[in-house]
N, C-alpha and C positions, 0 to 999 in steps of 0.2 A: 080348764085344768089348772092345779096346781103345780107352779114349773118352777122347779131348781138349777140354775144356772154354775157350774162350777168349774171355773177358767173364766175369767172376764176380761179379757185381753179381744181381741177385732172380731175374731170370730163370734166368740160367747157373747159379744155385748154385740154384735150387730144383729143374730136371730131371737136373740134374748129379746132384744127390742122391739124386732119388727109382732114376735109372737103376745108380747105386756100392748102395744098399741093396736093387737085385734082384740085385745080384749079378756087374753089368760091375768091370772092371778102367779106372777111371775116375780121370782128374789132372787136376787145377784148375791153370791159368797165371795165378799169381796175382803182385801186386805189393804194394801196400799193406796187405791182409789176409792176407800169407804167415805170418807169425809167427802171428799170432790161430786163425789152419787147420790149420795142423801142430799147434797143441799143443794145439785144443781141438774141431778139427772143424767140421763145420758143424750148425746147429742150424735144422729148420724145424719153426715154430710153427703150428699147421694145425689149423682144425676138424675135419680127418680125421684129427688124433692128429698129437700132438707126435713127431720123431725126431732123433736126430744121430748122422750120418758122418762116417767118418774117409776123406777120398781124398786118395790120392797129390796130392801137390804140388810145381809146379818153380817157380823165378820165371826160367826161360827155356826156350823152346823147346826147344829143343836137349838139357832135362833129360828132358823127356817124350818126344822123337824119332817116329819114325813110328806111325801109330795107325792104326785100323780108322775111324772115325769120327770128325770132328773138327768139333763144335758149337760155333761162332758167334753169341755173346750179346753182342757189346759193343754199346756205342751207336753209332751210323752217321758221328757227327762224328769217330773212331778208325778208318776204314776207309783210312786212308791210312795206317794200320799193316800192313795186310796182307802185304803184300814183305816186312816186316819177321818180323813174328809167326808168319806160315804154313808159309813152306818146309819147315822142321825136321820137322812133324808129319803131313806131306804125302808118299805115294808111290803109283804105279800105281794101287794097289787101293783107295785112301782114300777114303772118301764126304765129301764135306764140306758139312754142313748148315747154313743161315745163320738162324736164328730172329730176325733183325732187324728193326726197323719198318721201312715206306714201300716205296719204289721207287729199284732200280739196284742191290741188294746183291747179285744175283745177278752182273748186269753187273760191277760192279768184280772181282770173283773171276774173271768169265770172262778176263780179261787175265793171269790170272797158270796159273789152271788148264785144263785143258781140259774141253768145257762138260760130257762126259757124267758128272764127276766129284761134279759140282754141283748142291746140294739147297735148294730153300727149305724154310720153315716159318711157320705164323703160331700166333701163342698168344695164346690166349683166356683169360687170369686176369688175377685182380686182387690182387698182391701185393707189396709195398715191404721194402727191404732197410731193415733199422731199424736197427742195431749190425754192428758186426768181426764176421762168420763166422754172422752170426741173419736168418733171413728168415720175414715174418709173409706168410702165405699166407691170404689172406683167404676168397678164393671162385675155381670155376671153374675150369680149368688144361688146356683142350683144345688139342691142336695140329694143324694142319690142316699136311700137307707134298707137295712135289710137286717133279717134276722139271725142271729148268730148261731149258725149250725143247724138253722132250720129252715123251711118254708116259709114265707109270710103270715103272720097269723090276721087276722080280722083286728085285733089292736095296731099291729103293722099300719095299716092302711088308715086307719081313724089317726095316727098320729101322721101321716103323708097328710091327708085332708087341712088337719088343722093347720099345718105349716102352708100348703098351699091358701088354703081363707089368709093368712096371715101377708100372701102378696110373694109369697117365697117358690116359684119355681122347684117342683119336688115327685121323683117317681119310685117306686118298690121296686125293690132287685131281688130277684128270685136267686139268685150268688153272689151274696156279700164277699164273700171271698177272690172272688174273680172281679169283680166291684173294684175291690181292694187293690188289685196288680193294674187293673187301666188307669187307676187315677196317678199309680208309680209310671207309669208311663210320663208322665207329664212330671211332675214332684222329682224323680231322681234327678234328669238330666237340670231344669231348671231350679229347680233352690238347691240341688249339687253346686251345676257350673257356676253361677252365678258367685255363689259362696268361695268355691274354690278357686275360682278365678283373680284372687286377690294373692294367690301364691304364682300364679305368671300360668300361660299355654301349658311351655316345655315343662313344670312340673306335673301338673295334669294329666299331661299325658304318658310320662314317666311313671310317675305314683311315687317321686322323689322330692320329698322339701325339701327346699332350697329358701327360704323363709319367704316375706310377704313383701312382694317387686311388683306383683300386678296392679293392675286400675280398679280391680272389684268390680266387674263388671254386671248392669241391668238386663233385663231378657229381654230388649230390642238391639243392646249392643251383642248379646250372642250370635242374635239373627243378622247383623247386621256384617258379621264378620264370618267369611268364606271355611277359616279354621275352627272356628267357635260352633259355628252351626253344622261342622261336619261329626262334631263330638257329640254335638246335642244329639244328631239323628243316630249315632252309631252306640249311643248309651240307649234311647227308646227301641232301637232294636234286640238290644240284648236284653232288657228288660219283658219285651215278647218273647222272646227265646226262654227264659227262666220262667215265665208263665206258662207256657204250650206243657214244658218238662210238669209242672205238676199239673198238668189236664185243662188250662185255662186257654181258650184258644181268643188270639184278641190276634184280628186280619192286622196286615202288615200298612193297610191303608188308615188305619186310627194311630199311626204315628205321625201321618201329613196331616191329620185334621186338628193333632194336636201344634201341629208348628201352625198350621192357618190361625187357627183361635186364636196362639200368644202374641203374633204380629199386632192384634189387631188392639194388645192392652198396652202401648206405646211401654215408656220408658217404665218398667215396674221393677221393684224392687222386692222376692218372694220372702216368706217368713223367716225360714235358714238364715239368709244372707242378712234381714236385718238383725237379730236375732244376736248372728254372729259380732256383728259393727256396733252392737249394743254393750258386748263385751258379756253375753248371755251361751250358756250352752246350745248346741247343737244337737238337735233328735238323728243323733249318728243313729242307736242300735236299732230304731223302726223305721225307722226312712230308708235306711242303706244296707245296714250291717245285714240285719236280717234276711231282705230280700237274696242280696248275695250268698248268705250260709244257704239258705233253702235252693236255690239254685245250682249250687256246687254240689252240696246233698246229690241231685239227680243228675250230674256229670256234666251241665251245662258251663261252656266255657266264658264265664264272663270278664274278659283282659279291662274295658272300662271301667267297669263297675270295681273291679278292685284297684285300680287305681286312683278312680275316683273314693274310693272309701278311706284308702289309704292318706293321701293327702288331708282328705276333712279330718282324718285323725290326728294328726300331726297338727292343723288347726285349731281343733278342740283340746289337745293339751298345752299347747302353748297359751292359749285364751285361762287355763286354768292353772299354769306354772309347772305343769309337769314335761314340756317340749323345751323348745331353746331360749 
């Protein structure tokens, strides 16, 4: 396939990579690490073995043009690049894949594409882009994908396959949708708390800034602490609860499988929280906001979750001069 990579930050440049070294005809729409790419490739650092490729690279659309395939890895706060970035690499037969966090990436595409064209994704690793064109792949890297608003089609599955050949752990969700609320499971409480964590507990759990006292805490110092870890499990509850309310039934025991899993990826630090420390916006309205409007919508009481939203708000304007 011919594959379009757009967002080249840890995510997009780590599947971007693994899929150019099985062997796809693969271009990264790069901007700031165009130079770093072209001359030196990409490098991933990976307890499955170190690699580096060389993939095509434009720094515009329009260099890459139509493609088979076109993955979607930026961060959700750039989706109002879309009009902009997409067209070029977009025709009839194109799949367009969104492996972006939260809720509505599907939707915003559906406005410009037509919906049978469009694919989500979730991804299950834990790995941060640490230098120009290097990404340290820490653990884990499964992708769950599914069709947006539909069944599987037979393209579905040819595009699972080839990410699978590619060495990438990958299965078809017959509910993207519902796909979508277990991965918040895991996503709100940790790149929330983590993030929010840097304004103290007691703001937290207030949903009262009080400005930025905390340690900034990683998601083994969450678990690590008897108060931290009782937010985390009291946020992935309510986040079930706002799932069942729109017909998503996710058993109350896939929020322990989600604390066993993050134990086991030691001191990590999730995208929000760097993200934030980066001095870069925050995916408040797909990560958080949203789930919470939709939840509230259907009468579900979520005191967490708007407190935690509340706070990362307060956070996000402050990082951008409109807070204290």
């Amino acid at each position: 396939m011919k594959i379009a990579v757009v967002g080249t930050g840890a995510v997009g440049s780590y599947y971007g990579a693994k899929l150019a070294r099985d062997g796809h005809d693969v271009h990264f729409l790069l901007r700031s690490d165009y130079d770093q790419v072209k001359r030196h490739g990409v490098k991933i650092v990976s307890p499955e073995g170190d690699f580096t490729i060389r993939p095509k690279v434009g720094r515009a659309a329009d260099e890459i043009g139509a493609s088979d395939l076109v993955i979607i890895a930026l961060k959700t706060t750039a989706n109002t690049e879309f009009a902009r970035l997409l067209p070029p690499l977009v025709v009839t037969q194109t799949a367009i894949l969104t492996l972006q966090n939260g809720l509505g990436n599907e939707e915003a595409l559906a406005q410009l594409f037509p919906v049978e064209q469009i694919l989500g994704g979730l991804c299950f690793v834990c790995l941060n882009r640490v230098a120009s064109g290097v990404i340290h792949h820490i653990a884990h890297g499964r992708i769950e994908l599914g069709e947006f608003r539909r069944y599987p089609e037979p393209r579905t599955h040819d595009i699972a396959s080839a990410i699978k050949h590619a060495g990438v752990p990958c299965r078809v969700r017959d509910n993207l949708e519902k796909a979508h609320w277990e991965k918040l499971v895991w996503n709100i409480p940790f790149n929330g708390l983590c993030t929010a964590s840097c304004a103290g507990h007691e703001s937290v759990t207030s949903g009262t800034y009080k400005g930025r006292n905390g340690p900034c805490l990683t998601t083994d110092q969450l678990l690590q602490s008897p108060q931290w870890e009782m937010l985390v499990r009291e946020l992935m509850l309510e986040v079930i609860a706002g799932a069942a309310a729109l017909g998503f039934n996710i058993p109350a025991q896939f929020a322990e499988e989600q604390v066993a899993r993050t134990r086991v990826m030691a001191a990590y630090k999730p995208s929000t929280m760097i993200d934030f420390l980066n001095g870069l916006p925050i995916e408040l309205d797909s990560v958080f906001s949203e789930p919470l409007r939709l939840g509230q919508c259907k009468g579900v009481s979520l005191p967490r979750l708007s407190a935690l939203c509340a706070i990362l708000k307060s956070l996000n304007d402050e990082l951008n001069g409109r807070g204290k």
